[in-house]
C-alpha positions as CSV (number, residue, x, y, z in Angstrom):
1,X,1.2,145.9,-40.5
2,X,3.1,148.9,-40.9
3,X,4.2,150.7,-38.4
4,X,2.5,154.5,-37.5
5,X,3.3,157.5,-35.8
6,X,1.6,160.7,-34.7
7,X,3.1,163.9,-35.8
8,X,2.0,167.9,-35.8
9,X,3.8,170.8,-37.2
10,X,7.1,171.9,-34.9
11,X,6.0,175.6,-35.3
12,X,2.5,176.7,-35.1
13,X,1.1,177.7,-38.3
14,X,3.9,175.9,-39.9
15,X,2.9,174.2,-43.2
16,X,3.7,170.6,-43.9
17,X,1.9,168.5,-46.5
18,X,1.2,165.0,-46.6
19,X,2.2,163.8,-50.1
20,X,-0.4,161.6,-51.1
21,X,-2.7,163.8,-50.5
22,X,-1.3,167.1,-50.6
23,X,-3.5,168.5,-47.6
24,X,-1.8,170.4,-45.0
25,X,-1.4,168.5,-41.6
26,X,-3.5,169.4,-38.9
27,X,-2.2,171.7,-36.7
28,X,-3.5,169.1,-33.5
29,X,-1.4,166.6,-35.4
30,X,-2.3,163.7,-37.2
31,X,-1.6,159.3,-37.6
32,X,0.7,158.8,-40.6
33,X,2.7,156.0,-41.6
34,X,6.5,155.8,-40.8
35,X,7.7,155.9,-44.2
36,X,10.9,157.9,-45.0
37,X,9.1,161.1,-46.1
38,X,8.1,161.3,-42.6
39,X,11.2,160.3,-41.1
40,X,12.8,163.2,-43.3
41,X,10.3,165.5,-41.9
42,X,11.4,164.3,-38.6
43,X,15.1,164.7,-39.4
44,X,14.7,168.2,-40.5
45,X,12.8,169.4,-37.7
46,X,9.2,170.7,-39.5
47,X,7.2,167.8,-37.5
48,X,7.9,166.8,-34.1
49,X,6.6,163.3,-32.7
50,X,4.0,163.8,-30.4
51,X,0.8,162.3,-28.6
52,X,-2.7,162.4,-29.7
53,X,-4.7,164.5,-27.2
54,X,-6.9,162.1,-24.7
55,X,-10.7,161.5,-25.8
56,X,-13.2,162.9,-23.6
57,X,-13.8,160.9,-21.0
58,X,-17.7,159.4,-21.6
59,X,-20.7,160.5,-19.6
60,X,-21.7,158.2,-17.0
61,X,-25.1,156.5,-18.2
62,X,-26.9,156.3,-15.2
63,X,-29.0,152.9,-15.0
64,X,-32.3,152.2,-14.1
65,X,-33.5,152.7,-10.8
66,X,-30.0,155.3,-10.3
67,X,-32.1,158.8,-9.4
């Protein structure tokens, strides 16, 4: 499996494009694969490695007879 990494624009509004697909990356970032395009990004500074932000937590289901 190859391996994957999470990366967003260094400056805001910054462009970077994936090259497969030619779409911008997501401000918020974005999963690509660690290939050497994206290690040169890395290396030049227009994408820095970062963390996908944390999933809202789920509301509690309350469960029968829980009023």
């Amino acid at each position: 499996m190859a391996e994957r990494i999470f990366v967003k624009p260094k400056v805001e509004g910054g462009i970077v494009r994936d090259p497969l697909t030619l779409r911008q990356l997501k401000p918020e970032g974005e999963w690509k694969p660690f290939n050497t395009y994206w290690a040169r990004r890395l290396k030049m500074g227009d994408v820095v490695d970062a963390q996908p932000a944390k999933a809202a937590k789920p509301a509690k289901v309350a469960k029968k007879g829980d009023e």
